[in-house]
TIRO-2110 file (N, C-alpha, C; in Angstrom, 1 decimal):
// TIRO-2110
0.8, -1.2, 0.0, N, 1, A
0.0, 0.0, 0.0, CA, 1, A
0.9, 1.3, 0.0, C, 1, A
1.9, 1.2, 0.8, N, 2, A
2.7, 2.5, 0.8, CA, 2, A
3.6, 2.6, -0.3, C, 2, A
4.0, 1.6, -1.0, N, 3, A
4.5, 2.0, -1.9, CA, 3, A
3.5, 2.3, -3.7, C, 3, A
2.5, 1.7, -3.2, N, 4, A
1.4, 2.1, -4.4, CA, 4, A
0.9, 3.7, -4.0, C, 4, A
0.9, 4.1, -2.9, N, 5, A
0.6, 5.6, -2.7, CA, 5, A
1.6, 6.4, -3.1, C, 5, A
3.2, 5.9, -2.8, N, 6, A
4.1, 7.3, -3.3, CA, 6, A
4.3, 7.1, -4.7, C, 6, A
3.8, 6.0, -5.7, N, 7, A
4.7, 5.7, -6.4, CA, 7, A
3.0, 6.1, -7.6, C, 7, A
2.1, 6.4, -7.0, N, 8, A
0.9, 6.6, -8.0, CA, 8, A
0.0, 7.9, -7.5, C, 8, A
0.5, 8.7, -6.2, N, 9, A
-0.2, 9.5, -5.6, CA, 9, A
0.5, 11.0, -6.4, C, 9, A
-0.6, 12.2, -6.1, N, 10, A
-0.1, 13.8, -6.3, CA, 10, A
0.2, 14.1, -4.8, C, 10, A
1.3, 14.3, -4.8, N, 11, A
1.5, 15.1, -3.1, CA, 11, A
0.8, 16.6, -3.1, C, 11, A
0.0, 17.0, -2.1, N, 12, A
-0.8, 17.8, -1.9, CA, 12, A
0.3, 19.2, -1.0, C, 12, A
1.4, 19.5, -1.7, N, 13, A
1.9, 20.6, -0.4, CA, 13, A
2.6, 21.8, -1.0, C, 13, A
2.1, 22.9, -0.4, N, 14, A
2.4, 24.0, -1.3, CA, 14, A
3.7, 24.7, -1.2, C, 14, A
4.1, 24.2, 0.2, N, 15, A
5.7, 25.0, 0.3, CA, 15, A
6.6, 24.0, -0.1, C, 15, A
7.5, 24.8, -1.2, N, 16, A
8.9, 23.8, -1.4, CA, 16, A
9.9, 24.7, -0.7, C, 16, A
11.2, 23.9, -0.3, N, 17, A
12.4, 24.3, -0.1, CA, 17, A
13.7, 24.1, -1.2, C, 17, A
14.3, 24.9, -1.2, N, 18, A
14.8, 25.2, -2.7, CA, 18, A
16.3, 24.6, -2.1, C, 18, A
16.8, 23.5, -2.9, N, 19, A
18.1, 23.0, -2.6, CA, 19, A
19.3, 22.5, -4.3, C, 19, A
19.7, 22.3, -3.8, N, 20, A
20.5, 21.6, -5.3, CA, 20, A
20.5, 20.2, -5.7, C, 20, A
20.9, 20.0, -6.4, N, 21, A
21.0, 18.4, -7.1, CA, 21, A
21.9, 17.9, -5.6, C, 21, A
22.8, 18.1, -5.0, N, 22, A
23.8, 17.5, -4.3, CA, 22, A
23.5, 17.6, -2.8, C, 22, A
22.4, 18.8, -2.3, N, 23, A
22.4, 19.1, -1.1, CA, 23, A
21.2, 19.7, -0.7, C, 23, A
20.6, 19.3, 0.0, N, 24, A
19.3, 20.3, 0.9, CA, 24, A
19.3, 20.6, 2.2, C, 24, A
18.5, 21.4, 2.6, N, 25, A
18.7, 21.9, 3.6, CA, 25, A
18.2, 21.5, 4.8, C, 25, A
18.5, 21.0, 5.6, N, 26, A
18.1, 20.2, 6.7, CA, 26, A
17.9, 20.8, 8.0, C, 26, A
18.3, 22.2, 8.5, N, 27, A
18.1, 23.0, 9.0, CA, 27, A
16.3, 23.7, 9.3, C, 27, A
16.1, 23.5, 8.4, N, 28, A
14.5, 23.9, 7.9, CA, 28, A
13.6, 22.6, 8.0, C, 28, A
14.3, 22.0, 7.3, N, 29, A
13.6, 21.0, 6.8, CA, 29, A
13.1, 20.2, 8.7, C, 29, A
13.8, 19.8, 9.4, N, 30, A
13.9, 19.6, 10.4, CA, 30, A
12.4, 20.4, 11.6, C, 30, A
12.5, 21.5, 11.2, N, 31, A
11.8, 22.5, 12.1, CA, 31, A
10.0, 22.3, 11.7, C, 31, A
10.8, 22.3, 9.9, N, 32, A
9.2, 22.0, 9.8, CA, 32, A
7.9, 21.1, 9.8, C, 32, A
9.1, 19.6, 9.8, N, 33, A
8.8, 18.3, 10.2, CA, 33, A
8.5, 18.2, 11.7, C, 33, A
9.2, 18.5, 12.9, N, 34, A
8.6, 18.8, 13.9, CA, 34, A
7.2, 19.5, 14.2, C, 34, A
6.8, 20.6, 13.3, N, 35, A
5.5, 21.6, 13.7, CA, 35, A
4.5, 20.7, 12.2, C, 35, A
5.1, 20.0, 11.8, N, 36, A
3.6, 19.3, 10.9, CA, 36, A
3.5, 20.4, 9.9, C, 36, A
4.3, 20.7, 9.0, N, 37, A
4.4, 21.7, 8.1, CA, 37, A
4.6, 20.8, 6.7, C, 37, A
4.1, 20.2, 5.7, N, 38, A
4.8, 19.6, 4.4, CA, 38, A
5.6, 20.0, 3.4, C, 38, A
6.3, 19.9, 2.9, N, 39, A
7.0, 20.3, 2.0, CA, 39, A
7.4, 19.8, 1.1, C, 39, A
8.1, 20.2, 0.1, N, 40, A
8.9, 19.1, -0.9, CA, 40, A
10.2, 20.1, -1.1, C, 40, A
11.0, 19.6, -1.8, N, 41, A
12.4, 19.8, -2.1, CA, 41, A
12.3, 20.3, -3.5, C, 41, A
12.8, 21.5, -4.1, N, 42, A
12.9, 22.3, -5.3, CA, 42, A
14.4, 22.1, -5.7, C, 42, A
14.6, 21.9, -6.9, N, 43, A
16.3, 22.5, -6.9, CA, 43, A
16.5, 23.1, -8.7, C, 43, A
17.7, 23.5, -8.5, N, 44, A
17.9, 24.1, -9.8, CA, 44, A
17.4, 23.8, -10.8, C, 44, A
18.0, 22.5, -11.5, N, 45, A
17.8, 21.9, -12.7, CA, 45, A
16.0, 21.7, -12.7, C, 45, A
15.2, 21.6, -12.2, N, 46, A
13.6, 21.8, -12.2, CA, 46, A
13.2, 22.8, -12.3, C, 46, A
13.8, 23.4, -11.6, N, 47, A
13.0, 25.0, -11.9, CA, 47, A
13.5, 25.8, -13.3, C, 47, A
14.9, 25.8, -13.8, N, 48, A
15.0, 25.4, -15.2, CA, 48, A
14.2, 24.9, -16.4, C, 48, A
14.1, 23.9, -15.9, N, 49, A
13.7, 22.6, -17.2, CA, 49, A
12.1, 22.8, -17.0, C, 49, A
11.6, 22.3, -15.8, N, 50, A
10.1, 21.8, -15.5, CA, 50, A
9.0, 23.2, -15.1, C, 50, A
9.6, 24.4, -14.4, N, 51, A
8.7, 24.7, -13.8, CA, 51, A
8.5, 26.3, -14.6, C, 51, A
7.2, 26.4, -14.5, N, 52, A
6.2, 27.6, -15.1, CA, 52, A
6.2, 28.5, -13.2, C, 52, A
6.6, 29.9, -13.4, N, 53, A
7.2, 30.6, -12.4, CA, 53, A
6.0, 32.2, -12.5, C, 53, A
4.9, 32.1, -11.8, N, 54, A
3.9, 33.7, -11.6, CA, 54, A
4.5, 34.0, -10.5, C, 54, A
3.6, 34.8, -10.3, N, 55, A
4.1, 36.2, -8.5, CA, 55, A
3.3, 35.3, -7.8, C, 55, A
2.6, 33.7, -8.3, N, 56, A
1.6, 33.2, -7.4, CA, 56, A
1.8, 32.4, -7.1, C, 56, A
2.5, 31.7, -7.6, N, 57, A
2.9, 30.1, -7.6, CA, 57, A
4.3, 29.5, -8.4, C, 57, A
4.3, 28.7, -7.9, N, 58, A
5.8, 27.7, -9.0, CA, 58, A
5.4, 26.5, -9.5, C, 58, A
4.9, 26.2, -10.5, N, 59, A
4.4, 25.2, -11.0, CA, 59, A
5.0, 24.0, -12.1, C, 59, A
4.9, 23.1, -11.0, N, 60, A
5.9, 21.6, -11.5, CA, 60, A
5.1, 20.6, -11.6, C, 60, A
4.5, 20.2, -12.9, N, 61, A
3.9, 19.3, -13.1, CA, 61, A
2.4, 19.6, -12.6, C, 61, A
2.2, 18.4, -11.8, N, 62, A
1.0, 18.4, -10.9, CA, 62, A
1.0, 19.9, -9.7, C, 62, A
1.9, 19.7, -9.3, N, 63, A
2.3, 20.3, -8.2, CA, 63, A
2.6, 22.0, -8.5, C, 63, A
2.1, 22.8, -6.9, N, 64, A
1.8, 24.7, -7.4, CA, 64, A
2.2, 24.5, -5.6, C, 64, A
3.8, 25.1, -6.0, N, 65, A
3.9, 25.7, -4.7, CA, 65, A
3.9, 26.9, -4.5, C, 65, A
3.0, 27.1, -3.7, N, 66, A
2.8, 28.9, -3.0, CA, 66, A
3.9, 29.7, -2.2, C, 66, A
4.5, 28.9, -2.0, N, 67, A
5.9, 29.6, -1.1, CA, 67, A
6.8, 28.9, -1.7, C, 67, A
8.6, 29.3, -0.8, N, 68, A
9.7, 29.2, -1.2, CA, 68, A
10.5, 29.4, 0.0, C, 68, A
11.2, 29.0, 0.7, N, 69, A
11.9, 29.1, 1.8, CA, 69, A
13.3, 28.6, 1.2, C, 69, A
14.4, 29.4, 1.2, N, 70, A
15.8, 29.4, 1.2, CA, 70, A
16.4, 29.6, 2.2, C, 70, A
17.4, 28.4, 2.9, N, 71, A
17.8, 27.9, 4.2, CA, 71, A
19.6, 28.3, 3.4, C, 71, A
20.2, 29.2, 3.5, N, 72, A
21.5, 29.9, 3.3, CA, 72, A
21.8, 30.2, 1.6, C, 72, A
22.7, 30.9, 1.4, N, 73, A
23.3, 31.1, 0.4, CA, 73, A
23.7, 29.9, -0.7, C, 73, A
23.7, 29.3, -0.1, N, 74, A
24.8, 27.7, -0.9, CA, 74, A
23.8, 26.9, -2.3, C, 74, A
22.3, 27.8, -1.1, N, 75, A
21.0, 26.8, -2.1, CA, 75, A
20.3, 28.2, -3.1, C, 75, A
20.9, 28.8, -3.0, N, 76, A
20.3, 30.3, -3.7, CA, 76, A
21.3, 31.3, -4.7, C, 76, A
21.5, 30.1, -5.8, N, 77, A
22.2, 30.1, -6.9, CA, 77, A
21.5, 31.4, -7.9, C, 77, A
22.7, 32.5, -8.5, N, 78, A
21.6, 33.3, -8.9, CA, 78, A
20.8, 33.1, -10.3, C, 78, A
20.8, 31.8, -10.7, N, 79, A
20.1, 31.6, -11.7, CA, 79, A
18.5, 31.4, -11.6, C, 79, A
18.9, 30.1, -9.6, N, 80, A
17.8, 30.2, -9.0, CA, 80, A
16.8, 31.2, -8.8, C, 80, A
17.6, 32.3, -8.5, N, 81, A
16.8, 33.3, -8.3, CA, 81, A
16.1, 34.0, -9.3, C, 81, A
16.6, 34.2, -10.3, N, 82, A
16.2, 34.5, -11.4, CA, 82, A
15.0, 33.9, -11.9, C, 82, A
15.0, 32.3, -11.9, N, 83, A
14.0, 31.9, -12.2, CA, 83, A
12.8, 32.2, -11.0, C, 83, A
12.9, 32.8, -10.6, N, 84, A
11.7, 32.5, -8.9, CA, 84, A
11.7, 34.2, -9.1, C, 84, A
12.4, 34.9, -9.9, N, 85, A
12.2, 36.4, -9.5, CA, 85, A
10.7, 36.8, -9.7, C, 85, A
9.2, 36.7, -10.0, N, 86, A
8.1, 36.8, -9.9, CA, 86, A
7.6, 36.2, -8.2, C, 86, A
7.7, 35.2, -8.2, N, 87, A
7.6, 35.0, -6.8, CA, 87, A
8.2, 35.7, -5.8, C, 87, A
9.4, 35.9, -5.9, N, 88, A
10.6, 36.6, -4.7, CA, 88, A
10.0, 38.3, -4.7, C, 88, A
9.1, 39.0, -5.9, N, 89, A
8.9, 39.9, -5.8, CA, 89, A
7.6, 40.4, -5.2, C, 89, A
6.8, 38.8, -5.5, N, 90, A
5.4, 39.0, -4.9, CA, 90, A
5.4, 38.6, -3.4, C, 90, A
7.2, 38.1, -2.6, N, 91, A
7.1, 38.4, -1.1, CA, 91, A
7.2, 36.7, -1.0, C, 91, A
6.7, 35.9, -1.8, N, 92, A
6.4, 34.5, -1.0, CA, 92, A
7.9, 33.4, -1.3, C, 92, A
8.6, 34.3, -1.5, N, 93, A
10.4, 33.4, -1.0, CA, 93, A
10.9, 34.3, -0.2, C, 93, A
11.5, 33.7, 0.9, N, 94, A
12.1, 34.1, 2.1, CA, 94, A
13.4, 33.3, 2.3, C, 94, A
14.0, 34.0, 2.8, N, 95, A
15.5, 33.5, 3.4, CA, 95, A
15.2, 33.2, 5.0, C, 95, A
16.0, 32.0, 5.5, N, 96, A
15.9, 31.3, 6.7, CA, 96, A
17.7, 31.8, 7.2, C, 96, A
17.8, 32.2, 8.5, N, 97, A
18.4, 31.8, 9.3, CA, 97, A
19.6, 33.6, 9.0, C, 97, A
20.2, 33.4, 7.9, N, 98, A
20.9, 34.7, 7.3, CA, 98, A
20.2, 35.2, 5.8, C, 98, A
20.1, 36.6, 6.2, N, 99, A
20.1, 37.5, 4.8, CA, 99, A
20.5, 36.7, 3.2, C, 99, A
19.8, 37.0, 2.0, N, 100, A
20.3, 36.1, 1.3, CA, 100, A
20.0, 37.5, 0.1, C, 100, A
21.3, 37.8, -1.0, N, 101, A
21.2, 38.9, -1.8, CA, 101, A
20.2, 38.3, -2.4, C, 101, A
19.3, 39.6, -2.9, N, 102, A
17.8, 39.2, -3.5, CA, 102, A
16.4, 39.1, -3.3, C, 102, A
16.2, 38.2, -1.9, N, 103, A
15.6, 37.9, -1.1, CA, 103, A
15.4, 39.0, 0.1, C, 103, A
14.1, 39.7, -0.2, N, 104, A
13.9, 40.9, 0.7, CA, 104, A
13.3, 40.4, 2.2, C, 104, A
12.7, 39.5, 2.3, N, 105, A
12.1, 38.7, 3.6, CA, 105, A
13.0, 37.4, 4.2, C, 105, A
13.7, 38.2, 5.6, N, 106, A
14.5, 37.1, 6.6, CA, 106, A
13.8, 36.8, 7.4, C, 106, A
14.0, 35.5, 7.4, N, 107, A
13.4, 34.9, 8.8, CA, 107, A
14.3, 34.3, 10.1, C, 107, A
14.7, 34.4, 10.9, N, 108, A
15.5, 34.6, 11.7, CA, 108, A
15.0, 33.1, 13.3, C, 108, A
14.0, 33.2, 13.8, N, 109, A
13.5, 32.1, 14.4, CA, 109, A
12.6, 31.2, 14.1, C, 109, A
13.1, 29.9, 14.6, N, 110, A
11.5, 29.1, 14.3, CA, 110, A
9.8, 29.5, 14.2, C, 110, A
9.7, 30.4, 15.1, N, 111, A
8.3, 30.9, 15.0, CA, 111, A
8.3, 31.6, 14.0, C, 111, A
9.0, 32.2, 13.4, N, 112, A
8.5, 33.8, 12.6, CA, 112, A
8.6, 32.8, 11.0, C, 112, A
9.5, 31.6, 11.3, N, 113, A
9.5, 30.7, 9.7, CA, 113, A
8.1, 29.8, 9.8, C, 113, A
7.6, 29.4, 11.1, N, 114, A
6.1, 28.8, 10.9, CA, 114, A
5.3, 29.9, 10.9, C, 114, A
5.6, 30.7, 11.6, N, 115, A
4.5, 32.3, 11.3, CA, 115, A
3.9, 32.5, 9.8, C, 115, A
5.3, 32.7, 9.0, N, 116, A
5.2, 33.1, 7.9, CA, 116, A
4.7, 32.2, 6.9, C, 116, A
5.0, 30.6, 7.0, N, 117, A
4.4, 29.5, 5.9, CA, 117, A
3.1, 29.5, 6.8, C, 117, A
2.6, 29.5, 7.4, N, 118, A
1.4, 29.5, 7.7, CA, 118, A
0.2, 31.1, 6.7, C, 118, A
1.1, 31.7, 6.8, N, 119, A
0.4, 33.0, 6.1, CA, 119, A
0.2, 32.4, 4.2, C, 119, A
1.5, 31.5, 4.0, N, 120, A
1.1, 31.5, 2.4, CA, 120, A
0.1, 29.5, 2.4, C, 120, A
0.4, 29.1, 3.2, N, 121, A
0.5, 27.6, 3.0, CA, 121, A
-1.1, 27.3, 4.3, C, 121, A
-2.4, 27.1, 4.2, N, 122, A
-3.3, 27.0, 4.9, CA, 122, A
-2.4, 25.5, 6.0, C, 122, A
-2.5, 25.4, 7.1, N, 123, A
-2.5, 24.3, 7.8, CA, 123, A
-3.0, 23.4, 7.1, C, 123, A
-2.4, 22.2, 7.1, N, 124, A
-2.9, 20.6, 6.5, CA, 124, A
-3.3, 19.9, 7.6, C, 124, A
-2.6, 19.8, 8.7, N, 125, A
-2.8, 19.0, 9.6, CA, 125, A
-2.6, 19.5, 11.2, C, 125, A
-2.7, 19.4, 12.2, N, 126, A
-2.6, 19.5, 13.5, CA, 126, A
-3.1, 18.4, 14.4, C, 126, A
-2.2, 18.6, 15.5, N, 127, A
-2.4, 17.8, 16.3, CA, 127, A
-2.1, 18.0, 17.6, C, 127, A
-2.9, 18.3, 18.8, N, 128, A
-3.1, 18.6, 19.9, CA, 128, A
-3.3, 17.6, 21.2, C, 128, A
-1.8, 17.4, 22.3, N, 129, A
-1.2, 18.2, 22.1, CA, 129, A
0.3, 18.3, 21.2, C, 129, A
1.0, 19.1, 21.1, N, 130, A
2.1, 19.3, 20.2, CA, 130, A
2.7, 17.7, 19.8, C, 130, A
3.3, 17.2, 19.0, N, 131, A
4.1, 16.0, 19.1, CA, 131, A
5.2, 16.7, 18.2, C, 131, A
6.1, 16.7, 18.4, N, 132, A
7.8, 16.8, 18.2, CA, 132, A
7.8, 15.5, 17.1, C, 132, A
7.9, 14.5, 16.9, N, 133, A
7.8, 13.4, 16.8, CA, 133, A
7.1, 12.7, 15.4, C, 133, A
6.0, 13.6, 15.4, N, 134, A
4.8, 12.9, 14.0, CA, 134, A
4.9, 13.5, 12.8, C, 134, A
5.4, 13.0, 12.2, N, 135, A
6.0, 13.5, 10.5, CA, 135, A
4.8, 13.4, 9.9, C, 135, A
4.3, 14.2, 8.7, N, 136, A
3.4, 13.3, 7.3, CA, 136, A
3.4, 13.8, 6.5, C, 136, A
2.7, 13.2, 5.6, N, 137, A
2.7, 13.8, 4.4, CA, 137, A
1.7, 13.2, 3.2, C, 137, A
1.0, 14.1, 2.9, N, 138, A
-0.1, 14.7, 2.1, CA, 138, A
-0.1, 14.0, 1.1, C, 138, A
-0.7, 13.6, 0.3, N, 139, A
-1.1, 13.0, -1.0, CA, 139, A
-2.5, 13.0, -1.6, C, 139, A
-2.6, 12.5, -2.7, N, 140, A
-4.0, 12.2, -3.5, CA, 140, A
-4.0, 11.9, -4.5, C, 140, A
-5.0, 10.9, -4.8, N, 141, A
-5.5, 10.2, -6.0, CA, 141, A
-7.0, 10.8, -6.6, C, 141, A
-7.0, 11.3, -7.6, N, 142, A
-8.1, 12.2, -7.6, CA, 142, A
-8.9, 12.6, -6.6, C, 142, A
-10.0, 12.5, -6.1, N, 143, A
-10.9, 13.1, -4.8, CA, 143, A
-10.5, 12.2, -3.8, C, 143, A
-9.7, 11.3, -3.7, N, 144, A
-9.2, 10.7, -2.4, CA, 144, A
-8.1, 11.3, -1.7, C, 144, A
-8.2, 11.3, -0.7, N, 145, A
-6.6, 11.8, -0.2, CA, 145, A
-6.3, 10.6, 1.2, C, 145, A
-4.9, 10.5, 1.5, N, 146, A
-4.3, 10.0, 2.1, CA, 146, A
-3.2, 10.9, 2.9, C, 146, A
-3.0, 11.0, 4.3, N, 147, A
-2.1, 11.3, 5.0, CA, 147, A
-1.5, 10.2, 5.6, C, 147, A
0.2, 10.3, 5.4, N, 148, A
1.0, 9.1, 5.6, CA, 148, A
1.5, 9.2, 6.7, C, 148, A
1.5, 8.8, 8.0, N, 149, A
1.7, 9.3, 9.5, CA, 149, A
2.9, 8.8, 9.8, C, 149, A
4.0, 9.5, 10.3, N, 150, A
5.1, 8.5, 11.2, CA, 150, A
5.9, 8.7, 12.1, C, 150, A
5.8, 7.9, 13.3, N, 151, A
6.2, 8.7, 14.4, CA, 151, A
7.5, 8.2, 14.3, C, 151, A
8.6, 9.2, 14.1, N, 152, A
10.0, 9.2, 14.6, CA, 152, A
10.4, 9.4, 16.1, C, 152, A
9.3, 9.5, 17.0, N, 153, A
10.3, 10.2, 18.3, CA, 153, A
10.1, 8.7, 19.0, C, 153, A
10.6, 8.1, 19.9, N, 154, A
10.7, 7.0, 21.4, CA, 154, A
9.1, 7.1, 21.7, C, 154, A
8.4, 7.8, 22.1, N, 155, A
7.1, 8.0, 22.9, CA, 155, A
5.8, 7.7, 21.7, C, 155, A
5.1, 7.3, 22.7, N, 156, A
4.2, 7.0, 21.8, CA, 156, A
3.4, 8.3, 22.0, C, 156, A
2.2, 8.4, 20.6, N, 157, A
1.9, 9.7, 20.4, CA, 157, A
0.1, 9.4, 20.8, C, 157, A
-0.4, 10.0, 21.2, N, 158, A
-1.5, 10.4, 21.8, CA, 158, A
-1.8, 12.0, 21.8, C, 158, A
-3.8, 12.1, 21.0, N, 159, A
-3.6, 13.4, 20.6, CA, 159, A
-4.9, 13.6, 19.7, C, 159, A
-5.8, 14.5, 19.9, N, 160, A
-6.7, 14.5, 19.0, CA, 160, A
-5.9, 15.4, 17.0, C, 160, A
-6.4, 14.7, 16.5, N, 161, A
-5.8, 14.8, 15.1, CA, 161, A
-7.0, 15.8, 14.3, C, 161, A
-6.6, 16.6, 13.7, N, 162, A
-7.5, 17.4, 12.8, CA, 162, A
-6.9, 17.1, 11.6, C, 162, A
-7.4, 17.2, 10.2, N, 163, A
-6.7, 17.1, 9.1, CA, 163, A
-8.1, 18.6, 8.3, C, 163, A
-7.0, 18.8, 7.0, N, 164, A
-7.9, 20.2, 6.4, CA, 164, A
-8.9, 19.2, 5.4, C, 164, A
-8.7, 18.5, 5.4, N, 165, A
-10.1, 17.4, 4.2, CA, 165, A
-10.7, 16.8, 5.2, C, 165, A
-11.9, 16.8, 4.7, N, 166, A
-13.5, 16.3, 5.3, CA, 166, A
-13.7, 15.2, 4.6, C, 166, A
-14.4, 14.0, 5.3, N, 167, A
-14.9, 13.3, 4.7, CA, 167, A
-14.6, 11.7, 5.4, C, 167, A
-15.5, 10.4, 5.0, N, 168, A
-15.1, 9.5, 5.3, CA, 168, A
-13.5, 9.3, 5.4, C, 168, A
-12.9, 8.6, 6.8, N, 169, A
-12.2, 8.2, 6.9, CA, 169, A
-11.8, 6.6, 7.1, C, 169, A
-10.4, 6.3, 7.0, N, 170, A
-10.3, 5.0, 7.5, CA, 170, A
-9.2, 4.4, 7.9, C, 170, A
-8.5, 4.1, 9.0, N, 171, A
-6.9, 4.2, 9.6, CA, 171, A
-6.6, 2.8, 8.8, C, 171, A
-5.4, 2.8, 8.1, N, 172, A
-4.8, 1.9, 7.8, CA, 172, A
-3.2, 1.9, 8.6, C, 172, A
-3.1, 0.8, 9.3, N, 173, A
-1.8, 0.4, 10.1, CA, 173, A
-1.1, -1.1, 9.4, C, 173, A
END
């Protein structure tokens, strides 16, 4: 089953993080995985080749990400930039941690980088209280959707679950 969902599903997440063929950013990536935030991984050669670039979105295939989060300099090549320059101007790429040339919005602490993907990216999921621990991630098969749940932390997780789709449910373990 898990492998018929990643391997035939649309992942459903609007913020990417922008990295290279060789390296992404794990700094970010980490923070956001803790607070239940989804994401996918952008890098040069796609946004090149694959992706159609408005002040609204970045659009790869199936997939329209509304934001952009650059986690240092190393991932914010200026071609990258170039291609993202409609988005970077309409505000929804930001630089994480230090200043990045180009990039007029820094984000400096954990809160103000979930602050701010929360302003472009609606909440997918929550879970009360907090778990540190419970990764997921989003998908869909036309009107079906699937959230893939996984707890990385020791503790078991207990916790009322909200997800942003309505409708019949059914836990598969």
């Amino acid at each position: 089953r898990l492998c018929w969902l990643n391997a035939e599903s649309v992942p459903v997440c609007g913020l990417a993080l922008l990295g290279t063929a060789t390296s992404v950013p794990w700094r970010t990536a980490r923070m956001l995985f803790e607070r239940q935030r989804d994401f996918m991984y952008l890098d040069e050669g796609t946004l090149r080749e694959l992706a159609k670039v408005s002040a609204d979105v970045v659009g790869v295939g199936p997939m329209d990400y509304r934001a952009v989060i650059v986690d240092g300099a190393e991932h914010a090549s200026p071609l990258a930039l170039e291609q993202l320059k409609p988005l970077v101007e309409a505000g929804r790429v930001a630089a994480y941690g230090e200043p990045i040339a180009g990039i007029a919005k820094t984000l400096t602490t954990p809160d103000e980088l979930i602050g701010w993907v929360d302003h472009w990216i609606p909440t997918d999921l929550q879970i009360q209280p907090a778990a540190m621990g419970l990764r997921f991630h989003h998908v869909a098969q036309g009107n079906e959707h699937f959230y893939l749940l996984v707890n990385e932390g020791p503790e078991t997780i207990e916790g009322t679950l909200t997800l942003s789709v309505q409708g019949k449910t059914a836990w598969w373990d």
